[in-house]
N, C-alpha and C positions, 0 to 999 in steps of 0.2 A: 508423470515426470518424477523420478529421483531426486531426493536432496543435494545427494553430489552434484546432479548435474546441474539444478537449478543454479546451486552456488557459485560453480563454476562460472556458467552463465553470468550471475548476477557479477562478479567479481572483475570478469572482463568486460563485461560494459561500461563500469566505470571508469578504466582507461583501458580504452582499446589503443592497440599499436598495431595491426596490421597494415600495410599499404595494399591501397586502392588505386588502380588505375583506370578502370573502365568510366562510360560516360555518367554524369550526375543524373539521378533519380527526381522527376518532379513530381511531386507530392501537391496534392489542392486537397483546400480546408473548403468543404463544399459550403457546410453550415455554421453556423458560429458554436461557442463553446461556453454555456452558461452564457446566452447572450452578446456576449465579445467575440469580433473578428480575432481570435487567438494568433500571435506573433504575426499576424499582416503587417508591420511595419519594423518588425525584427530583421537583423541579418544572420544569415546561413550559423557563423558563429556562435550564435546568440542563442539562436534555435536548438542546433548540435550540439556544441560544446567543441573548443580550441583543441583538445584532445579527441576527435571522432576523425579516423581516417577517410570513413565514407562520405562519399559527395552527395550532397541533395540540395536538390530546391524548394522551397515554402512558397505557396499562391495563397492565396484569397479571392483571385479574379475568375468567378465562375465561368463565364462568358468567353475569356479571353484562353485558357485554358481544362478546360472540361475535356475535349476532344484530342487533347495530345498528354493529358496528363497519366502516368506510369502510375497515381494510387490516387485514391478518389475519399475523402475522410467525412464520414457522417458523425455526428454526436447525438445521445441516444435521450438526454434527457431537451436537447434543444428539438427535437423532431416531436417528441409526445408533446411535452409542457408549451412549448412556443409555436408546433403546430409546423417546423420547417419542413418541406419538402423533399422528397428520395427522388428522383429522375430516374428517368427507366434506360439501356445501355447504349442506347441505339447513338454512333457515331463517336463512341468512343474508344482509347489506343488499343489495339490488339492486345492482350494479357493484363490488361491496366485491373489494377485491383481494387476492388468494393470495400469498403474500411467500416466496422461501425466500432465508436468510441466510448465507451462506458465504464465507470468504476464505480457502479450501481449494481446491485445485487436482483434479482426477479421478485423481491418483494416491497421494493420502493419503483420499478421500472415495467411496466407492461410490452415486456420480449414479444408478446406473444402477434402484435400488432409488425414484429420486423421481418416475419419467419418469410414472408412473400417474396422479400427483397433479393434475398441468398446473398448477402453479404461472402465473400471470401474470406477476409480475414478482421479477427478481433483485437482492441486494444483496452485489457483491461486489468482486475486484482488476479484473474484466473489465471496457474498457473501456466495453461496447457493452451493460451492464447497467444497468436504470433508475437503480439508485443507486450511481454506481460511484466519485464522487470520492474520494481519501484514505482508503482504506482501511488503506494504511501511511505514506503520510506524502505530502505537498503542497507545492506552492514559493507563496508570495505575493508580488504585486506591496507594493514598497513606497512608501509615502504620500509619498517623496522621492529623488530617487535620493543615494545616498551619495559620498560627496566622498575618502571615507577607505581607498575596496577597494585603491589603487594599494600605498597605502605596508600597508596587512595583506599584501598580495603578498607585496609585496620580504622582507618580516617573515619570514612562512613559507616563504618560497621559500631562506635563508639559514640558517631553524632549523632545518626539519625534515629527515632523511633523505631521502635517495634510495633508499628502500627501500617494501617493503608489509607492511601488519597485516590478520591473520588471523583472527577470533574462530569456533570453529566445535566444534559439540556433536551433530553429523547423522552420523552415519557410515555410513548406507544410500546416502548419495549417493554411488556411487563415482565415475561421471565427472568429478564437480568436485574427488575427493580425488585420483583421477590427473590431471588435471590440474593441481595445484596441485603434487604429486611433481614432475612432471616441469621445471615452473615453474621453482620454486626450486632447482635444479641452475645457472641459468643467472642469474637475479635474485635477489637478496637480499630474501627475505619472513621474515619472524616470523610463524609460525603458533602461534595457541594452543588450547587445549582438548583430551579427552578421546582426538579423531581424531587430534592429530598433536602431541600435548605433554601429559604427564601430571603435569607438574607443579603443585600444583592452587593456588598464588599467581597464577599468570599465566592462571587464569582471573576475567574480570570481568562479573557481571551489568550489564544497562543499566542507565544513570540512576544510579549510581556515581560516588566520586571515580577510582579505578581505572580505571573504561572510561576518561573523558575522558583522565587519566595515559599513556593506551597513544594513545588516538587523536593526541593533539598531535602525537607524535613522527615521526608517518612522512608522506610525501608520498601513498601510495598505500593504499586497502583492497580487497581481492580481495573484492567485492559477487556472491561467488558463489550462485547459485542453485539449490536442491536438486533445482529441476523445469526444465521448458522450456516447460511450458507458456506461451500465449499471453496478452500482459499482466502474466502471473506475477513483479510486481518487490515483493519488500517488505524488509522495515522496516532490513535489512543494504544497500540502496542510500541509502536516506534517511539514517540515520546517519551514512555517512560526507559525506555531503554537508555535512551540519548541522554536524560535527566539522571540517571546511575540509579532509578529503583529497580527491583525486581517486578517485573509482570503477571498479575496473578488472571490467565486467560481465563476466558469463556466463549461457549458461541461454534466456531470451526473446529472438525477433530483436530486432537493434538497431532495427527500425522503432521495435518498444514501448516501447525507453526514450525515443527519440526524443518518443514524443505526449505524457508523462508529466513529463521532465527537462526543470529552465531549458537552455538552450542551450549547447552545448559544454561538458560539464561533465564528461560521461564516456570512458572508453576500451574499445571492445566486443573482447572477444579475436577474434571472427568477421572483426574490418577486418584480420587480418594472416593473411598465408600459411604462416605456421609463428610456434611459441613464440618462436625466433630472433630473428624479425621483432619479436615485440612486446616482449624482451629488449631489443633495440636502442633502441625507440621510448622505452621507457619511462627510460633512461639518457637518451637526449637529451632527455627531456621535463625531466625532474627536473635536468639541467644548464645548461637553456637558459631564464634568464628570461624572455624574451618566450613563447618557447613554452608554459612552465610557466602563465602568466600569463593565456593563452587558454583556460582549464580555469575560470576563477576571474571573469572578468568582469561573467558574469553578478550576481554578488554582490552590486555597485553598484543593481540593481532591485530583485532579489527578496531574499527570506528563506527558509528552509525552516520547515514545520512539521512538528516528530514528535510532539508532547505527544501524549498520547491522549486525552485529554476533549476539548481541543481539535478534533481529526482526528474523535471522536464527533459532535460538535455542528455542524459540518462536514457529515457524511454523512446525520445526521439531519434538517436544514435541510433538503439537497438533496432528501430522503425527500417531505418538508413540501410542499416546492416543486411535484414532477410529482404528489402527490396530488391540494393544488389546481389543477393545467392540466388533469388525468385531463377529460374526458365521459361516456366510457364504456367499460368493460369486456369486450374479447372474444375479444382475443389471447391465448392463453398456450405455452410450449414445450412442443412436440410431442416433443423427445428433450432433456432439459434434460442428458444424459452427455454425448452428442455436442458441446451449447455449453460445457462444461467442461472436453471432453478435447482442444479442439480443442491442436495443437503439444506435448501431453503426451508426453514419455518419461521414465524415470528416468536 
């Protein structure tokens, strides 16, 4: 999939306007979600989002709905980890679709156990997944462009350090922890958490006054990634975005933050020929206003979203949306590990 198109994509998900007339879509949550009967006692609104022209319905009631239900929704870490059950198809709606739900990569998830099922259709970080918008987080166009990004520039570009923050609780990921070793030898990073600061004030849950407290300060956040898989960007690149640092990726090629990210926003470790290199870069970014400033322009159009009901209501739409286009039903993956692990390594 193309950036353009994704963007597209992404942009009108967040307020759709077209008008829908045809009959509402009922949707069954077969298995729970992390556990939780996920929105069973939400309403359609809630679910959707006020602005979603498409009509659907939300179940939970397997029994009462299994046999008439238009999409049929499995979660992929409630079926391994808790053991919940797939049901086989017999007596159910003609074209109704097999859903499996994941925003787990093939190296924390054993796909390889789902290949039997032929799932239809996926919802997950993958681009090229029927519902794949905002899984961790979205950029929106905004309804005017802003007048005021120049002088929040100069603002940040004068407060914040010339340095990077670290928030990190993974410590299977070695590549991205030797890389960050051998990093900050050469740049100045604040690393926090369990992997590389045991001090336990200087760790901050999200959606805190503390996180924001850590984020303001610095000009850079190391948006390291635990995997490499393909598309694999979440919710540690959105943040910093949303927080106004610059992203210094890792992990997925730069093409996928390309399709995903507003425009020049990030810095991929992969554009440099050694750590040296992007040591250097990264002192002249953070000393050079204009420079500094082409990270950030984007700013003036879009917004980010991370809220999570938000980012929900967002993927559920979009869910909404290819049920009503659907005619009919008769693709499904034939190796659904293979579409998972595509660019995996630890």
């Amino acid at each position: 999939m193309s950036s353009e198109r994704y963007r597209e994509n992404s942009l009108k998900s967040v307020s759709l306007n077209r008008e829908i007339t045809t009959e509402p879509k009922l949707i069954l949550l077969y298995t729970t979600v992390f556990g939780n009967g996920k929105y069973c006692s939400w309403s359609s609104e809630q679910i959707f989002g006020v602005t979603c022209p498409y009509q659907c319905i939300w179940s939970c009631k397997r029994r009462e709905h299994f046999s008439t239900a238009d999409a049929i929704i499995f979660h992929a870490y409630d079926i391994e980890t808790l053991h919940q059950s797939v049901p086989d198809r017999q007596n159910i709606k003609k074209n109704a679709v097999f859903i499996l739900w994941s925003d787990e990569p093939a190296t924390m998830i054993n796909y390889k156990q789902f290949n039997k099922y032929h799932f239809n259709w996926t919802i997950s970080y993958k681009l090229d997944s029927e519902v794949s918008i905002a899984s961790y987080g979205v950029y929106s166009a905004l309804e005017k462009k802003s007048n005021k990004v120049n002088k929040w520039i100069y603002n940040q570009f004068h407060q914040r350090q010339t340095s990077a923050l670290w928030f990190v609780s993974n410590c299977d990921a070695i590549q991205r922890l030797t890389l960050y070793n051998k990093l900050k030898k050469i740049f100045p990073i604040n690393g926090y958490g369990r992997c590389v600061d045991y001090y336990p004030t200087h760790w901050c849950k999200p959606y805190t006054p503390c996180e924001k407290n850590y984020m303001i300060k610095y000009k850079y956040y190391l948006s390291f990634e635990s995997n490499t898989c393909s598309s694999y960007v979440t919710e540690k690149f959105w943040r910093a975005l949303y927080f106004g640092l610059i992203p210094i990726v890792y992990g997925p090629k730069k093409e996928d933050y390309i399709n995903i990210a507003p425009p020049s926003s990030f810095i991929h470790v992969d554009e440099f020929h050694s750590l040296n290199d992007l040591s250097k870069y990264l002192y002249q970014v953070g000393n050079n206003h204009t420079l500094y400033a082409s990270y950030h322009q984007w700013r003036a159009k879009y917004s980010i979203i991370i809220d999570g009901k938000a980012l929900d209501q967002i993927r559920m739409c979009e869910l909404c949306k290819r049920l009503m286009e659907q005619k009919s039903q008769t693709r499904y993956y034939n190796n659904i590990f293979e579409y998972f692990n595509e660019g995996c390594e630890k």
